[in-house]
C-alpha positions as CSV (number, residue, x, y, z in Angstrom):
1,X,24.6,117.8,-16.2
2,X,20.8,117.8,-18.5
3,X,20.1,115.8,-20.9
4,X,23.9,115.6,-22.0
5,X,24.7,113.9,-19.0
6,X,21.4,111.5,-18.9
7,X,22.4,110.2,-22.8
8,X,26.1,109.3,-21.2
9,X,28.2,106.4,-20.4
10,X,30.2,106.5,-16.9
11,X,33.5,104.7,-17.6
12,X,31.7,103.5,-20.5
13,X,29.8,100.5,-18.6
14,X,26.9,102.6,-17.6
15,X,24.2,103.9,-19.4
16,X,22.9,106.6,-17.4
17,X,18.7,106.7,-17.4
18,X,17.5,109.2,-15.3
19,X,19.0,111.1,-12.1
20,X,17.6,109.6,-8.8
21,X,18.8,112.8,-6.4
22,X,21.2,115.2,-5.9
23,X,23.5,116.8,-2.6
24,X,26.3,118.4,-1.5
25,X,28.4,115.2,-2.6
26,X,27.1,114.8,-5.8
27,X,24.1,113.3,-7.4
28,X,23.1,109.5,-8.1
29,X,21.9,108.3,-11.4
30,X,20.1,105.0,-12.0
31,X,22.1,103.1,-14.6
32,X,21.9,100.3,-17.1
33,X,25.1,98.3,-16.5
34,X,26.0,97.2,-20.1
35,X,27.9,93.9,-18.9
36,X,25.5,92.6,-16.4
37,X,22.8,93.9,-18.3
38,X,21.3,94.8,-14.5
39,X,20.2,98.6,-13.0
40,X,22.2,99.6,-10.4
41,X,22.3,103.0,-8.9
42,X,25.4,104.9,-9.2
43,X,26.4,107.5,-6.5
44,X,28.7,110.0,-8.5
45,X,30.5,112.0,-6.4
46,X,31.7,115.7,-7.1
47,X,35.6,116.1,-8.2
48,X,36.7,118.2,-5.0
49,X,39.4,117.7,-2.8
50,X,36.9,117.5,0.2
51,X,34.4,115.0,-1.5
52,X,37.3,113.0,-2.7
53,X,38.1,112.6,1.0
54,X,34.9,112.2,1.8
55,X,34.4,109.3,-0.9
56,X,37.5,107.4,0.3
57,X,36.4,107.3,4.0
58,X,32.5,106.3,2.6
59,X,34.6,103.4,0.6
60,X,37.0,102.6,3.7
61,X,33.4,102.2,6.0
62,X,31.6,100.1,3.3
63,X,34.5,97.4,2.7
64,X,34.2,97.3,6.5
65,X,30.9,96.5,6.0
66,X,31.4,93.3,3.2
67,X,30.9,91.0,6.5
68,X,27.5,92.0,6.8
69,X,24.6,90.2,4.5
70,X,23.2,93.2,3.1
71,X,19.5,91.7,2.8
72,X,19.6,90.6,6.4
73,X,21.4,93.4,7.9
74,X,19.5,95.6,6.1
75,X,22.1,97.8,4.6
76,X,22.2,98.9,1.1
77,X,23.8,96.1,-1.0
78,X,27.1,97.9,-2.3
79,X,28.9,96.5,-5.5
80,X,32.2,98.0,-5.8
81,X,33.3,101.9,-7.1
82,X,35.3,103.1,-10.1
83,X,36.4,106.3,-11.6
84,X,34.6,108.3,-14.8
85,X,37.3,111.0,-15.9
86,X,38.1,112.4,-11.9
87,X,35.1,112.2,-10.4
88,X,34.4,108.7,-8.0
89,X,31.4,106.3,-8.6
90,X,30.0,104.3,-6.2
91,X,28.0,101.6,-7.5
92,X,25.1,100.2,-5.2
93,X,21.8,97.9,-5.7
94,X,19.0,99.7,-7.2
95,X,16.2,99.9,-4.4
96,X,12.6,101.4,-4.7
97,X,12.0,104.6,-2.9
98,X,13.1,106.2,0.4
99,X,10.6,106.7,3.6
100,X,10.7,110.0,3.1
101,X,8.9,109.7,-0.4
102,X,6.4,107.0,0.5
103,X,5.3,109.3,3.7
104,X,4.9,111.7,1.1
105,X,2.7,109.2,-1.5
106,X,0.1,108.8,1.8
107,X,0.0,112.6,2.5
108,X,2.1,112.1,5.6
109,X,-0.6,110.1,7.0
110,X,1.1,108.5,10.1
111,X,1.8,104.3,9.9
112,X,-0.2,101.8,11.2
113,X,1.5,99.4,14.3
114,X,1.3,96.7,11.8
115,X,3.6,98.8,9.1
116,X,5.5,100.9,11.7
117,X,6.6,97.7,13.8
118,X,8.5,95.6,11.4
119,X,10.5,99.2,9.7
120,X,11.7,99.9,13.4
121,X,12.7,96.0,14.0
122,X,14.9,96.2,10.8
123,X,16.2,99.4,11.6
124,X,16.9,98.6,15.0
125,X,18.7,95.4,13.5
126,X,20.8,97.6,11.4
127,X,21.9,99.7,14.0
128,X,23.0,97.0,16.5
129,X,25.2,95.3,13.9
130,X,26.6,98.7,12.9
131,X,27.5,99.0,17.0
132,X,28.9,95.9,17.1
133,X,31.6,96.5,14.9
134,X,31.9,100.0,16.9
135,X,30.4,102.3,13.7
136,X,28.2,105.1,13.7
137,X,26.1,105.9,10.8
138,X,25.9,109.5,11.5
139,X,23.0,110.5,9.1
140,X,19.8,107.8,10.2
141,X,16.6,109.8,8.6
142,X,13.7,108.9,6.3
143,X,15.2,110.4,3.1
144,X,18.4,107.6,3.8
145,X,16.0,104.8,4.5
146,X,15.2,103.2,1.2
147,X,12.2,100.9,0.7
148,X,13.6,97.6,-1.3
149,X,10.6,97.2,-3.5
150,X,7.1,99.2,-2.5
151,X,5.0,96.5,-4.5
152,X,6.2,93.1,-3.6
153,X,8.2,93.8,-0.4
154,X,6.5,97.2,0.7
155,X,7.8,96.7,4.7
156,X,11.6,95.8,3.6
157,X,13.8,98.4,4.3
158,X,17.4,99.1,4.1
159,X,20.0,101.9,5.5
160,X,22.1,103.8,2.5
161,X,24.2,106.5,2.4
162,X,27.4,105.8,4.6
163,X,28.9,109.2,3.4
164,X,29.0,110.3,7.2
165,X,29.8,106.9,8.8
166,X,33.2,106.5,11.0
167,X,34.5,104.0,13.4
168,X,33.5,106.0,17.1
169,X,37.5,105.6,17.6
170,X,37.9,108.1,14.6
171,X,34.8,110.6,15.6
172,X,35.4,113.9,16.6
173,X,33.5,116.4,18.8
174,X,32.2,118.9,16.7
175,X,32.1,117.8,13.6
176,X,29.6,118.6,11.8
177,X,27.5,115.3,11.9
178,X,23.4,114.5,11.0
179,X,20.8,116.3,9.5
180,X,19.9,119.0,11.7
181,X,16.2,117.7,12.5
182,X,17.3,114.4,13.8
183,X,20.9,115.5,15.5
184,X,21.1,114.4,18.7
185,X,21.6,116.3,21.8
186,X,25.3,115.8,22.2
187,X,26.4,116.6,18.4
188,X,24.6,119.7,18.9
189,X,27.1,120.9,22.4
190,X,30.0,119.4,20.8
191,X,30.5,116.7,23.0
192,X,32.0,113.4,22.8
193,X,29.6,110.9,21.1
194,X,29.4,107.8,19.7
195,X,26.4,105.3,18.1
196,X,23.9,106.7,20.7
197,X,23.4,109.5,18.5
198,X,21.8,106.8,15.7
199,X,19.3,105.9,18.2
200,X,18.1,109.2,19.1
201,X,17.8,109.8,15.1
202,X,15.4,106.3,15.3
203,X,13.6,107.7,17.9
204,X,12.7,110.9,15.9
205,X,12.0,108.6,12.8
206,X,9.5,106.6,14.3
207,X,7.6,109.6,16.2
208,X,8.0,111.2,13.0
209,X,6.3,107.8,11.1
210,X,3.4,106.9,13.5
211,X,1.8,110.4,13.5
212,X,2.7,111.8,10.3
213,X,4.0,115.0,11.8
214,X,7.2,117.1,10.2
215,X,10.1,115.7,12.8
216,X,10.5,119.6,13.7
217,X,7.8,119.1,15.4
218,X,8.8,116.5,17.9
219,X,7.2,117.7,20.7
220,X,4.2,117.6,19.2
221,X,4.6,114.2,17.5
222,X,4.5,112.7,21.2
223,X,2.0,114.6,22.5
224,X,-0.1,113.1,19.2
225,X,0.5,109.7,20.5
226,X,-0.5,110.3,24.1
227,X,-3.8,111.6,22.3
228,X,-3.9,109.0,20.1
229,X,-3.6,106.5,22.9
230,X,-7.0,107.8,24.5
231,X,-8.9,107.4,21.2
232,X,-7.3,103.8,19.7
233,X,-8.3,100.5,20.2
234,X,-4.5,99.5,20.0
235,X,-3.9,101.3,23.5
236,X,-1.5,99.2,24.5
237,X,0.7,98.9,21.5
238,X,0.2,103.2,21.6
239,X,1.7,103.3,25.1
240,X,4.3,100.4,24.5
241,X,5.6,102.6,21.1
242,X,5.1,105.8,23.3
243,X,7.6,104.0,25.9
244,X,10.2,102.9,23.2
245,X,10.6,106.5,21.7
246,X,11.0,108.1,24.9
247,X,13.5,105.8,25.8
248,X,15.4,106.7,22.6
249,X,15.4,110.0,23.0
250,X,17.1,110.3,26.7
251,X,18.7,113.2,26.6
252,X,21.7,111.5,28.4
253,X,23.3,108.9,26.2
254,X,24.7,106.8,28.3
255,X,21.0,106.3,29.4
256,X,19.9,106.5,26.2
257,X,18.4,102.5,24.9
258,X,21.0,101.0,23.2
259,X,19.7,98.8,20.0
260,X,20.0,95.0,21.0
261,X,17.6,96.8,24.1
262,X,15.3,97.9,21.3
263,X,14.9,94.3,19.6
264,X,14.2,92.7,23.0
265,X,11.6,96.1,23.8
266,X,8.1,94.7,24.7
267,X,6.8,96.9,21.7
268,X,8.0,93.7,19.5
269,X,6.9,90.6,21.9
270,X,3.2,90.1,20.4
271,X,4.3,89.7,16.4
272,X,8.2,90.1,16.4
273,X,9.3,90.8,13.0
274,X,11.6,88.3,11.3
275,X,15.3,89.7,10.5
276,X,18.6,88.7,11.7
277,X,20.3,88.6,15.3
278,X,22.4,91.8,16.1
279,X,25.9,90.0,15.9
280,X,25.8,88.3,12.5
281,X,28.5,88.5,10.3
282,X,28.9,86.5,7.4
283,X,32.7,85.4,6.2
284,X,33.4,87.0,3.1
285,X,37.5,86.3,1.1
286,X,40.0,88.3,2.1
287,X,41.6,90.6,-0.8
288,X,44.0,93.5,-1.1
289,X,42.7,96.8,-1.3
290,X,41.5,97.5,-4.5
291,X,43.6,100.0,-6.7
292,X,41.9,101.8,-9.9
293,X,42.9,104.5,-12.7
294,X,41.3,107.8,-12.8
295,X,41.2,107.4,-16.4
296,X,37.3,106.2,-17.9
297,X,37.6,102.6,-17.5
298,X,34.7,100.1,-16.0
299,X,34.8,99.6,-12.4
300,X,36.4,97.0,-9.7
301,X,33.5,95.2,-7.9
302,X,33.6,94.8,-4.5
303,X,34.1,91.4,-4.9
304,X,37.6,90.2,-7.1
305,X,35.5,87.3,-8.5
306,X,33.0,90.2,-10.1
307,X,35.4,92.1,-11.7
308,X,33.9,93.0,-15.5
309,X,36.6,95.4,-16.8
310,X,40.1,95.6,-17.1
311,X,41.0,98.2,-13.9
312,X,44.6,100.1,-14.1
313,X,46.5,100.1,-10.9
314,X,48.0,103.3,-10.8
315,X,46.2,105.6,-8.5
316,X,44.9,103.6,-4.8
317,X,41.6,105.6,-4.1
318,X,42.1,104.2,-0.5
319,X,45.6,105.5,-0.1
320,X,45.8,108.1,2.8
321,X,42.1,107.0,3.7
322,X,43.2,103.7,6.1
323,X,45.9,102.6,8.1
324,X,47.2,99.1,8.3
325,X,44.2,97.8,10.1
326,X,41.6,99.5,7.6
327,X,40.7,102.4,9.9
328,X,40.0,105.6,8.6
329,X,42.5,108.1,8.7
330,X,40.9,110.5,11.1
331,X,42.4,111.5,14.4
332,X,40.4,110.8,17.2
333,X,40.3,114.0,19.8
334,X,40.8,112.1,23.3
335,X,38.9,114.1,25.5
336,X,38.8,111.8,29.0
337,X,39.7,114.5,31.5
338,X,36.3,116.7,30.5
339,X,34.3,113.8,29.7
340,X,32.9,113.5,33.1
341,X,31.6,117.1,33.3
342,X,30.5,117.2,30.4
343,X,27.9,114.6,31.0
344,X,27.2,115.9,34.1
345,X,26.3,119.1,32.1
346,X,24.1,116.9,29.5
347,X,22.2,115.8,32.7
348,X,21.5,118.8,34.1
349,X,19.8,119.8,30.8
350,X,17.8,117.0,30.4
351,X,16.6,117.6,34.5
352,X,15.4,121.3,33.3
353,X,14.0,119.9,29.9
354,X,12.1,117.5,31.7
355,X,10.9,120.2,34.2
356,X,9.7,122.2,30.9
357,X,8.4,119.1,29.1
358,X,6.9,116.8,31.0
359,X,5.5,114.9,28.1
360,X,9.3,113.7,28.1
361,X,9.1,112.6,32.2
């Protein structure tokens, strides 16, 4: 760490400039790659026995993901992963600057309908491809929503940070999923859940967005936009946003919108934002799963063709992390005999919430 580590080479193909952010994981540093001659930034993740496994099931979800066009799915563009001394390096696309940050530049000043509308479209694109191929991202918030480039693309946004992501076959009632602030209702009880908890975390996003209020306070942030609605000339976008958030945050997730629901939301129909259909998938070559050394060498690319440096092949990172059919090796708890009562619990909590708050009714 310090300026020891910022002067640095990871597996001698990356000049490290300057640290981008740190967390329990690890931290990411944006690099110079010294054979592309290209910045990239490179997630570097701690060398424990839990991040490791934690790394391996990120690495399992994103070669998932290579079907996906990464500029329009909106997901972070991810380049491969390689090992510096024992510690594994995920190598992504350098982008701009999260939400969170540019909420911060504007004083938290909430988003115009013009600016909010196209963010939730891509978004809302994003997480309808991620349910189509039955993943949840498990950690949807402004600090993991990164703005491509502020100056010439300043309302393109893509999803990172698939450290929490799972197939819903391989999720498991209470584990410990989402950033507190935006978890949904039925992570918090331990129940069963699935990609219904991604929309709830939208819905706080964009209440959190259009009024500029701290997502703690998302009572508040709703009650702002009924205000706002009485003051604004834009009364019937207000009430057509206020209608889409509510709708994401139904307590009940099987009532709960689901994201191809979003996209077709009336909220959209004046000026739709461009981005793809929810069921894209672009064909990408097979390969074998890639096998590196833990000693410093330069990375294996997500791509075979891309490979700059020689890569040993005596340590599989994704060994123990997939089965046969590239699932992540994580038991799912079958829980069918108390699934029914345990939704009819969820409902009779969102009956007395919306007795309490009828700003939710």
């Amino acid at each position: 760490t310090g300026s020891e580590s910022v002067r640095s080479l990871l597996a001698e193909c990356h000049k490290v400039e300057s640290f981008l952010g740190e967390g329990g994981f690890g931290f990411v540093t944006k690099c110079h790659n010294l054979v592309t001659d290209k910045m990239e930034a490179i997630k570097v993740n701690k060398n424990h026995p839990s991040v490791f496994h934690q790394a391996r099931a990120e690495i399992a979800i994103l070669k998932r993901l290579q079907c996906l066009d990464p500029d329009t799915c909106n997901i972070v563009k991810w380049n491969g992963y390689f090992f510096d001394r024992d510690h594994v390096c995920l190598n992504f696309e350098l982008l701009d600057q999260s939400l969170y940050s540019y909420m911060v530049g504007r004083d938290f000043r909430g988003l115009s309908m013009a600016e909010l509308r196209p963010i939730l479209f891509q978004l809302a694109t994003t997480l309808s491809h991620l349910r189509s191929m039955d993943i949840v991202h498990a950690d949807l918030k402004p600090d993991n929503v990164m703005i491509v480039d502020s100056k010439k693309q300043p309302l393109k946004v893509k999803l990172i940070d698939f450290g929490l992501a799972r197939p819903v076959s391989a999720v498991e009632p209470g584990v410990c999923v989402q950033t507190t602030w935006y978890r949904a209702p039925e992570v918090m009880l331990h129940l069963p859940f699935d990609e219904a908890i991604d929309v709830w975390s939208l819905g706080l996003v964009a209440a959190e967005l259009a009024t500029g209020n701290d997502v703690c306070q998302r009572l508040k942030c709703l009650d702002d936009l009924e205000h706002l609605m009485m003051d604004s000339d834009h009364q019937t976008e207000q009430r057509l946003l206020v209608d889409l958030i509510k709708r994401m945050l139904e307590l009940d997730p099987d009532q709960r919108i689901k994201p191809l629901e979003v996209l077709q939301h009336p909220f959209f129909a004046q000026s739709p934002p461009q981005s793809s259909p929810g069921n894209i998938c672009v064909q990408m070559p097979k390969e074998e799963p890639p096998t590196v050394s833990q000693q410093p060498s330069c990375y294996e690319t997500a791509g075979p063709e891309n490979t700059h440096c020689r890569v040993e092949t005596t340590a599989s990172l994704a060994a123990g992390s997939e089965d046969n059919n590239g699932e992540v090796d994580v038991q799912p708890n079958n829980n069918a005999d108390n699934d029914g009562w345990l939704r009819r619990l969820v409902r009779g909590i969102t009956n007395t919430f919306y007795h309490y708050f009828p700003i939710y009714g």
